[in-house]
DRENDO-1510 file (C-alpha; in Angstrom, 1 decimal, always signed):
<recs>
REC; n; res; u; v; w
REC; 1; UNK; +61.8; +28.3; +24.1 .
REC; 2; UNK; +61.4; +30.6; +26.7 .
REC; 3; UNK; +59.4; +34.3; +25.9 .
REC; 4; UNK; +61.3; +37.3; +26.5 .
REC; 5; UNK; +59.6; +39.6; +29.0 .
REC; 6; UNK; +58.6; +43.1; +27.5 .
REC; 7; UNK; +60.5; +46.2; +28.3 .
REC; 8; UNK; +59.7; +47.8; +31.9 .
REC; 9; UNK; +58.0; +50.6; +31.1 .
REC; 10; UNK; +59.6; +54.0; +31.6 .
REC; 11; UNK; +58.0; +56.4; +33.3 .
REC; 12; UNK; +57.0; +59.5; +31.7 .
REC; 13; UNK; +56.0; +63.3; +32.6 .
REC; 14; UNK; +52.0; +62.0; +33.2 .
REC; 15; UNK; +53.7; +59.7; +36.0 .
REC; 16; UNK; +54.7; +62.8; +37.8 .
REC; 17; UNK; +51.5; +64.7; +37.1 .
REC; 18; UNK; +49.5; +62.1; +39.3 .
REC; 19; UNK; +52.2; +61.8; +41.7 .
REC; 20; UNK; +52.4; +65.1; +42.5 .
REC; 21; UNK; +48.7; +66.1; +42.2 .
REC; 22; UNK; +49.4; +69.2; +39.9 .
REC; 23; UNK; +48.7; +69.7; +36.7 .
REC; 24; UNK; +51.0; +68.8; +33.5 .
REC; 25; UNK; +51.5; +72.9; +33.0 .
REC; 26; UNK; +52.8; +73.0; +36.2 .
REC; 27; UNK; +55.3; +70.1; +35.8 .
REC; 28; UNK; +56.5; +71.8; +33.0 .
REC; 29; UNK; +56.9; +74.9; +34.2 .
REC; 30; UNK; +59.0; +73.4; +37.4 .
REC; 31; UNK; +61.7; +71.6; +35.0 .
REC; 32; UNK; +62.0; +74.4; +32.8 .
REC; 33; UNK; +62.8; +76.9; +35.5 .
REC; 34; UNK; +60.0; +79.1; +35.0 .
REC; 35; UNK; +60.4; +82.0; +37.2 .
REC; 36; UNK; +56.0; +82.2; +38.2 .
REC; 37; UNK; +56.3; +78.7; +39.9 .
REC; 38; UNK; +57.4; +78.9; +43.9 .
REC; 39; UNK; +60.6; +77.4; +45.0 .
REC; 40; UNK; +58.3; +74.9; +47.4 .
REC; 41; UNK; +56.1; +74.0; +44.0 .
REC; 42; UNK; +59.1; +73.1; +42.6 .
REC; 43; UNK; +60.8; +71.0; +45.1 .
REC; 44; UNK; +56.9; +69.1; +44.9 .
REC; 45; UNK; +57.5; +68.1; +41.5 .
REC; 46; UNK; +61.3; +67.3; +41.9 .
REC; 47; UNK; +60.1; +65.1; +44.4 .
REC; 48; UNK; +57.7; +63.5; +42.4 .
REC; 49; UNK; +60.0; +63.1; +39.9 .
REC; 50; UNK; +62.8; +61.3; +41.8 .
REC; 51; UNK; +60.0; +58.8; +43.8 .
REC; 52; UNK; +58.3; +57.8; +40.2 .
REC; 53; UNK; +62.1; +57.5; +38.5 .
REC; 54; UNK; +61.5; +59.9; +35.6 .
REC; 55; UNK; +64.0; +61.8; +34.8 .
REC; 56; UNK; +63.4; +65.2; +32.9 .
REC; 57; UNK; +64.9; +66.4; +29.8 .
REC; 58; UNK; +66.8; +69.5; +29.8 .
REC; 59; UNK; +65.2; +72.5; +27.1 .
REC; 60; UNK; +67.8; +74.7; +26.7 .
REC; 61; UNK; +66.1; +78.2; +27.8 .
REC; 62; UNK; +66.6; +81.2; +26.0 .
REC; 63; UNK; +67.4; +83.8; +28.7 .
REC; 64; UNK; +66.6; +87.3; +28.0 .
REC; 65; UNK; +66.5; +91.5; +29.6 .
REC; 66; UNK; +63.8; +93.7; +28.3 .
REC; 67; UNK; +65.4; +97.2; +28.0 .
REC; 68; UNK; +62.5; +99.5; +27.7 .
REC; 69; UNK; +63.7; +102.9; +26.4 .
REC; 70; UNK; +62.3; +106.2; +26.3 .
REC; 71; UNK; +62.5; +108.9; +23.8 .
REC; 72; UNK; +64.2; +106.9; +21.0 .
REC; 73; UNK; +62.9; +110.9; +18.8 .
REC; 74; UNK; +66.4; +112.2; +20.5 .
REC; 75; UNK; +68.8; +109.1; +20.8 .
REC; 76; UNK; +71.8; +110.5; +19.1 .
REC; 77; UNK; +75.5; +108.1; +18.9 .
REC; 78; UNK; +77.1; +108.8; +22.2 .
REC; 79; UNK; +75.0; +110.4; +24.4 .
REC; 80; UNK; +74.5; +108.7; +27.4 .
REC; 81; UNK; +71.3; +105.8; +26.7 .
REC; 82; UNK; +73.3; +104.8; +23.9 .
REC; 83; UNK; +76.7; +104.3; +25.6 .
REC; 84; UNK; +74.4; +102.9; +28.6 .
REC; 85; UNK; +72.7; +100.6; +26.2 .
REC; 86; UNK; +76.0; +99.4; +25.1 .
REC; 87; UNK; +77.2; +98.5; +28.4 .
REC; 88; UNK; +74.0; +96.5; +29.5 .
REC; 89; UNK; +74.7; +94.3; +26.1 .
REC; 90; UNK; +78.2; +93.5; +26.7 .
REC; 91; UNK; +77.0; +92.6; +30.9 .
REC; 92; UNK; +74.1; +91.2; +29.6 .
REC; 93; UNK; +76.2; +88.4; +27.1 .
REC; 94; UNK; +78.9; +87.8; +30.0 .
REC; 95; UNK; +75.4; +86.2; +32.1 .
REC; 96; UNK; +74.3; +84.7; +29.1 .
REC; 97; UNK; +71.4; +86.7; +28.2 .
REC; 98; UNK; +69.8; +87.9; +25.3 .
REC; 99; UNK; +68.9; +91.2; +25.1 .
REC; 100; UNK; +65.6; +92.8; +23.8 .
REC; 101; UNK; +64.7; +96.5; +23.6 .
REC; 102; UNK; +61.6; +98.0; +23.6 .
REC; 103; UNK; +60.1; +101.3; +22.8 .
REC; 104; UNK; +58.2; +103.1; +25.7 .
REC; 105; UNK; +55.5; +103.6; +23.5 .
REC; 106; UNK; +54.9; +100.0; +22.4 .
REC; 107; UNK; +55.5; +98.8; +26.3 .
REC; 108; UNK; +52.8; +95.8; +25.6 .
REC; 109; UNK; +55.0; +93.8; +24.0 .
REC; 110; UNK; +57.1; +93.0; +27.3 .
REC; 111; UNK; +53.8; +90.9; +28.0 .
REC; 112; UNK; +53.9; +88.8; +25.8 .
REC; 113; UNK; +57.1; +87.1; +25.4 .
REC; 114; UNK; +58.7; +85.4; +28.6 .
REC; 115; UNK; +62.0; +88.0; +29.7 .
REC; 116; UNK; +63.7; +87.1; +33.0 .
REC; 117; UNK; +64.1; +90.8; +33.8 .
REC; 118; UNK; +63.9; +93.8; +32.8 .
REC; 119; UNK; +65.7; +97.0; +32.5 .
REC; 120; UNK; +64.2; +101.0; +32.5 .
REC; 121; UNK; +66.7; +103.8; +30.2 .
REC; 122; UNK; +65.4; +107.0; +29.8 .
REC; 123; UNK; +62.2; +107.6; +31.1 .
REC; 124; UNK; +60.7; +110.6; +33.0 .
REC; 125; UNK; +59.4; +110.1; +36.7 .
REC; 126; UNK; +55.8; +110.5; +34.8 .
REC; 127; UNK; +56.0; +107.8; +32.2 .
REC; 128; UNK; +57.8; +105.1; +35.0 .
REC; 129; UNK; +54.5; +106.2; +36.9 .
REC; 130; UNK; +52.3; +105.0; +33.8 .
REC; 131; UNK; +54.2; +101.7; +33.5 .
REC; 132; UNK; +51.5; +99.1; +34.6 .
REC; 133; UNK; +51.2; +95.0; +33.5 .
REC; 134; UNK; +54.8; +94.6; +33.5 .
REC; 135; UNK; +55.3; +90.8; +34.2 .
REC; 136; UNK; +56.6; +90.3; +37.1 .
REC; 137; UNK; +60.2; +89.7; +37.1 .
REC; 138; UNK; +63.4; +91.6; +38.4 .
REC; 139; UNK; +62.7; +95.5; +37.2 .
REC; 140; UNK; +65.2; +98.3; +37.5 .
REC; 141; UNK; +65.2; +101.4; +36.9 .
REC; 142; UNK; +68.4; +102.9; +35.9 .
REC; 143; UNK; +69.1; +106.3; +37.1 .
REC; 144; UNK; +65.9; +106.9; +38.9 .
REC; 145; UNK; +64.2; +106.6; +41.9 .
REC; 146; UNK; +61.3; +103.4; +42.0 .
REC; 147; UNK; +57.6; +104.7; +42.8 .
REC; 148; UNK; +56.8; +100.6; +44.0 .
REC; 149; UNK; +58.6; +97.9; +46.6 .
REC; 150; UNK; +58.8; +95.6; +44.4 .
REC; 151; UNK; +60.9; +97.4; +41.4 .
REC; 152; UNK; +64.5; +98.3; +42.4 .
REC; 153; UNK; +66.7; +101.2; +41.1 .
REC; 154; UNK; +70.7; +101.7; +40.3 .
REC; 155; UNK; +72.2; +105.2; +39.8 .
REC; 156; UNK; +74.9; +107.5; +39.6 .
REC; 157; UNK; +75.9; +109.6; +42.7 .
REC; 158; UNK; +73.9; +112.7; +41.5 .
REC; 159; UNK; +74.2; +114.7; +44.5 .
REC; 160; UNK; +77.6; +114.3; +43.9 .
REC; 161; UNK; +78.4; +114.8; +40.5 .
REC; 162; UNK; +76.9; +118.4; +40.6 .
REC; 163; UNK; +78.8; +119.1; +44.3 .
REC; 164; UNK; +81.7; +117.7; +43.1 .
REC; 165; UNK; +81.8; +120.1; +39.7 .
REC; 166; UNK; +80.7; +122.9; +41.8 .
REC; 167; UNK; +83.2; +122.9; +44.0 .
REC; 168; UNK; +86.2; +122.6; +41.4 .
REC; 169; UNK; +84.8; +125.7; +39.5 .
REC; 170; UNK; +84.7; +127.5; +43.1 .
REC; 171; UNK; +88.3; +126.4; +44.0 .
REC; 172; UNK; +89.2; +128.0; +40.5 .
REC; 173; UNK; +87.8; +131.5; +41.5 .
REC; 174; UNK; +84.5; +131.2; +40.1 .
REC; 175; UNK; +81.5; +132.6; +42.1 .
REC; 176; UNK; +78.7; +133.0; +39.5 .
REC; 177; UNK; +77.6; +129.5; +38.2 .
REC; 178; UNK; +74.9; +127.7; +36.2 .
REC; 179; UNK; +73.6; +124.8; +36.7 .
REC; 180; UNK; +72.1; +123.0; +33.0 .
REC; 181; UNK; +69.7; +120.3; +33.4 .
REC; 182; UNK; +67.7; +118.7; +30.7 .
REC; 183; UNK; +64.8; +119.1; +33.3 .
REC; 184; UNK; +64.0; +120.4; +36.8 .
REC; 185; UNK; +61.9; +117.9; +37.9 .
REC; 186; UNK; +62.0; +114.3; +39.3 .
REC; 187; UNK; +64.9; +112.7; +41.2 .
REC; 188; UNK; +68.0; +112.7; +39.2 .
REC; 189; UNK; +67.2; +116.8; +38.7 .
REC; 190; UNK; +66.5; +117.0; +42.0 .
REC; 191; UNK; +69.8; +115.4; +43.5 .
REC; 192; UNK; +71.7; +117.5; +41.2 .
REC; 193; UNK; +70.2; +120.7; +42.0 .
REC; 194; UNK; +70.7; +120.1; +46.1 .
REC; 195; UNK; +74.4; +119.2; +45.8 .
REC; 196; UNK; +74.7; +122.4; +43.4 .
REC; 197; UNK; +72.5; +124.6; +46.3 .
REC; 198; UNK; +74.4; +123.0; +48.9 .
REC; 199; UNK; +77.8; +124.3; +47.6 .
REC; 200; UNK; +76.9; +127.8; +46.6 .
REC; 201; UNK; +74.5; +128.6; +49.4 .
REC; 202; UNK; +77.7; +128.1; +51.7 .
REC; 203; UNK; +79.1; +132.0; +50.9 .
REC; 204; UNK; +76.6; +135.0; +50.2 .
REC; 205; UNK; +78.9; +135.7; +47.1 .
REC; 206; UNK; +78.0; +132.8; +45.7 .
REC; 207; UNK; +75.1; +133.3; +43.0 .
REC; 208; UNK; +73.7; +130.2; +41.5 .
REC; 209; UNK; +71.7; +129.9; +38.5 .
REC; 210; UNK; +69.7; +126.7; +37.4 .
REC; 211; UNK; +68.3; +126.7; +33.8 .
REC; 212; UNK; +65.9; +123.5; +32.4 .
REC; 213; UNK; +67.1; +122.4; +28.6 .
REC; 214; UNK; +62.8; +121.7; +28.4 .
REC; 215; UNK; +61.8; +124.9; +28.9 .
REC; 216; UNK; +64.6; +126.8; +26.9 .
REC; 217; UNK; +66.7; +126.6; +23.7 .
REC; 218; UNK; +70.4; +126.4; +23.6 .
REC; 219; UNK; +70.8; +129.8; +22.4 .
REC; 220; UNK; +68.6; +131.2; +25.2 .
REC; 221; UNK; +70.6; +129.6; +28.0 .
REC; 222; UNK; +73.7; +130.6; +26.3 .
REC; 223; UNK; +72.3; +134.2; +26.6 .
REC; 224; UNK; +70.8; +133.9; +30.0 .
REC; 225; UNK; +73.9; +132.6; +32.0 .
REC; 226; UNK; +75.7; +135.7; +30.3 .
REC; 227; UNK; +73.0; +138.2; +31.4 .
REC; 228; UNK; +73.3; +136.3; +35.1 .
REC; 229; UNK; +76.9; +137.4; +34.7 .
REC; 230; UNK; +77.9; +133.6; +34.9 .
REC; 231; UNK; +81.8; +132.9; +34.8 .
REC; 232; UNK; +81.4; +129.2; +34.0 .
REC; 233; UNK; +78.4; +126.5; +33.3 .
REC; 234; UNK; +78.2; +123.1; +34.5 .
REC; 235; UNK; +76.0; +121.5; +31.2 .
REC; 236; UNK; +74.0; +118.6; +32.9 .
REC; 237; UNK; +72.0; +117.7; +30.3 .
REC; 238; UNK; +72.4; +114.9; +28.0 .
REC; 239; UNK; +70.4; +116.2; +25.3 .
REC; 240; UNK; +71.6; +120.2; +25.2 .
REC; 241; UNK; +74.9; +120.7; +26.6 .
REC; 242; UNK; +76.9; +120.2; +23.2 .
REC; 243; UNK; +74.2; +122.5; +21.5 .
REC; 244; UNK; +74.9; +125.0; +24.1 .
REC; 245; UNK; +78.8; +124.6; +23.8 .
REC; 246; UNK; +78.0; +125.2; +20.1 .
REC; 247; UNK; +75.9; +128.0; +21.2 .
REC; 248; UNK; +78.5; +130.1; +22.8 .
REC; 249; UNK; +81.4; +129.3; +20.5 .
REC; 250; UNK; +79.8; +129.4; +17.5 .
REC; 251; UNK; +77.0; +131.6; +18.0 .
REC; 252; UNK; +77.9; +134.3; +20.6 .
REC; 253; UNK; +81.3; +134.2; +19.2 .
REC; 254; UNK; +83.2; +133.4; +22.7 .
REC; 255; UNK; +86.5; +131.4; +23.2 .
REC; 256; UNK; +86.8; +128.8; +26.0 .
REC; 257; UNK; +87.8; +128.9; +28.9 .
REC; 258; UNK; +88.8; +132.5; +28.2 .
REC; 259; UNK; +85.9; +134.3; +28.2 .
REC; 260; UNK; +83.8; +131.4; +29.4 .
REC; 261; UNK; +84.5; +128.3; +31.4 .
REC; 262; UNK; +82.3; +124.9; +31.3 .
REC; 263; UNK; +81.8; +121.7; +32.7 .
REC; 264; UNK; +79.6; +119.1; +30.8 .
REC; 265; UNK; +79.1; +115.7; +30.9 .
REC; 266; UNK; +81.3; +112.9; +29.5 .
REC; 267; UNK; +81.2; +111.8; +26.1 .
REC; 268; UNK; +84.1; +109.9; +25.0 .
REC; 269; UNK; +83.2; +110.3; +21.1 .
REC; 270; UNK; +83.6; +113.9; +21.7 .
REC; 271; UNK; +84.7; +115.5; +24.9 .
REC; 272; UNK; +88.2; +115.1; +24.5 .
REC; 273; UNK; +88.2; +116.1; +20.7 .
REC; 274; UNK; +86.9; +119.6; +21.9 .
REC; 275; UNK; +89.1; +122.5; +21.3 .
REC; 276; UNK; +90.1; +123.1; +24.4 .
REC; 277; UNK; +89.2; +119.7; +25.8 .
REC; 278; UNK; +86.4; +119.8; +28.0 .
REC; 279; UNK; +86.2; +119.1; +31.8 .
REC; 280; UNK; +83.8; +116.7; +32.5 .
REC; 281; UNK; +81.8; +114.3; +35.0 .
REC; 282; UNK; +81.9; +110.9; +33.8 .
REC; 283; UNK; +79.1; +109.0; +35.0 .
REC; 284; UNK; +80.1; +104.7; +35.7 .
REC; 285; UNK; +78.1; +103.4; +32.8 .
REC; 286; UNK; +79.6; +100.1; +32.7 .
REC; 287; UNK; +79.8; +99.6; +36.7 .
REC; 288; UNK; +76.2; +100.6; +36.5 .
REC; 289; UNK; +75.0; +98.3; +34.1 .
REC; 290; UNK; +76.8; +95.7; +35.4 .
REC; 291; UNK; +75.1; +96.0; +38.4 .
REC; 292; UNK; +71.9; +96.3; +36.6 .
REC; 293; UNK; +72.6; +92.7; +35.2 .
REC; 294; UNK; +74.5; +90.6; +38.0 .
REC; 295; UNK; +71.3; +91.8; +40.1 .
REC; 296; UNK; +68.8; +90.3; +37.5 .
REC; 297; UNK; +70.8; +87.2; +37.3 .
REC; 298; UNK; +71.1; +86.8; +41.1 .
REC; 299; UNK; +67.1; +87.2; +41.2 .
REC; 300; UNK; +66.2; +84.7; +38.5 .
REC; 301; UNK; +68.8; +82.7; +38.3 .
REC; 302; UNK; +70.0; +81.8; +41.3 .
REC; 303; UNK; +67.0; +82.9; +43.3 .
REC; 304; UNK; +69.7; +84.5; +45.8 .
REC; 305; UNK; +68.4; +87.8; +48.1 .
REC; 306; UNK; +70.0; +90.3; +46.2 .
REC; 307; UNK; +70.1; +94.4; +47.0 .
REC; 308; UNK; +70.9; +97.2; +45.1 .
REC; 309; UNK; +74.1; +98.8; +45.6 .
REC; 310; UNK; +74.2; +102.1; +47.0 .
REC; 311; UNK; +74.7; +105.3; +44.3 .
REC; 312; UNK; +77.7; +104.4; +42.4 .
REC; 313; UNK; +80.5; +107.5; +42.2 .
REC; 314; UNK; +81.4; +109.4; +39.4 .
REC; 315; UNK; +84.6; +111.3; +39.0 .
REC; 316; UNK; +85.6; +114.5; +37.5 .
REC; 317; UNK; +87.8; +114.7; +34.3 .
REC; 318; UNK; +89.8; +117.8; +34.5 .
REC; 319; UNK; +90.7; +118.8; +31.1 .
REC; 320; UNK; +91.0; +122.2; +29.6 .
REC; 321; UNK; +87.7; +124.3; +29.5 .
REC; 322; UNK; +88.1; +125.7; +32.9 .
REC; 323; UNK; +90.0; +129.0; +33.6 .
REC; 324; UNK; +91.3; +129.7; +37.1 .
REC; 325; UNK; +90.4; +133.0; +38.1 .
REC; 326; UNK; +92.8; +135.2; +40.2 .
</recs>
């Protein structure tokens, strides 16, 4: 009776190893898609692979954005990071990712689990400058201007946002205006104050006033743009501009848009609840973070050339908390 032969023997993982000449880390790394290995590294070990007959098993991945976000001490429901926040989860789960968040002040811990990209909300231009031993993956910042090459940023138009408020208080008969910011330095402050500066500088009658929510309370700028003789305010600032609405309602006793008129920034929890409803710029949260995401994806994904859009335009809300002015 005739022997059967033994099985052929199939090839395995160590077959590529030697075939290729790298080492089994790097084999690995190439079948799982690991972002570190170079495109002609991989196409070595696929190669390999295909000339030695072994044929790799998938591992499902686990794909997942590191959101790194600043000054969680004055998140609040609503403001902008959180309805940001919000939008880069729902963009994030239409690409199939996972998203993790991270506190700036625990940034370590984006080092030491594999992310495919990751995300900046709410930092300063100081603390984005600290930000060192990132691994290095797609990084955006959102709303901010990068300090290296290799990190990209998406924003608002803010040059616009604060020309295009300005100029619908001026066509209402408005010549004495505040500008709110939560802070006069770094670029989004910046951009904001030129477009304001550009508008009002135009006519000597003009008389601009720009107040920082860091250096004052709400109370004091509710005071100050009165003292400045100030017809209307354009609140800028995420973390002040209801407190200062509160301010000169509550606290200085004045009606809007009657004795005051104000544009502030959109919050769809609360703006249009406001008695009167308030005028506002709405920034394009979602069209921002889905930008944020589809150029993460394009990156480490599909390994396509991929550039950040251009500033992405707001629009004005006209609602009821500005007065015309004869």
């Amino acid at each position: 009776m005739k022997k059967k032969s033994a099985p052929a023997r199939q090839p395995s993982i160590y077959d590529v190893v030697k075939h290729s000449g790298v080492s089994i880390v790097t084999v690995s790394r190439a079948f799982n898609d690991y972002p570190h290995v170079s495109q002609r590294m991989r196409d070595r070990v696929l190669q390999a692979a295909r000339e030695v007959g072994y044929k790799p098993r998938v591992v499902s991945k686990r794909r997942v954005i590191a959101v790194i976000i600043g000054h969680l001490d004055i998140l609040r429901a609503g403001d902008y990071k959180t309805r940001l926040i919000s939008h880069i989860v729902q963009a994030a789960s239409k690409e199939g990712f996972l998203v993790e968040f991270i506190p700036y002040d625990a940034i370590d811990l984006a080092t030491q689990h594999h992310v495919d990209g990751i995300i900046e909300v709410g930092l300063t231009g100081s603390e984005i400058d600290k930000l060192k031993d990132l691994p290095r993956v797609p990084t955006l910042l959102t709303n901010n201007q990068s300090p290296r090459k290799s990190w990209a940023a998406i924003c608002s138009d803010h040059y616009q946002e604060s020309r295009m408020a300005t100029e619908h208080l001026i066509e209402r008969g408005h010549r004495r205006i505040a500008l709110i910011l939560d802070e006069l330095e770094g670029w989004g402050p910046g951009q904001r104050q030129q477009g304001f500066r550009d508008v009002m500088t135009g006519d000597k009658a003009f008389h601009p006033v720009v107040l920082s929510a860091e250096e004052n309370t709400p109370l004091d700028m509710a005071q100050k743009m009165l003292e400045e003789g100030c017809s209307a305010g354009i609140l800028l600032s995420d973390n002040a501009g209801l407190a200062i609405y509160d301010a000169l309602v509550n606290e200085l006793e004045l009606h809007i848009p009657e004795d005051f008129s104000m544009i502030g920034i959109e919050n769809d929890a609360v703006s249009r609840f406001l008695h009167p409803r308030q005028t506002t710029i709405e920034q394009p949260l979602a069209k921002l973070a889905e930008a944020c995401v589809g150029y993460i994806a394009g990156k480490a994904l599909y390994r396509r050339q991929v550039k950040a859009p251009s500033p992405i335009p707001s629009r004005l809300i006209v609602r009821n908390s500005v007065k015309t002015i004869s």
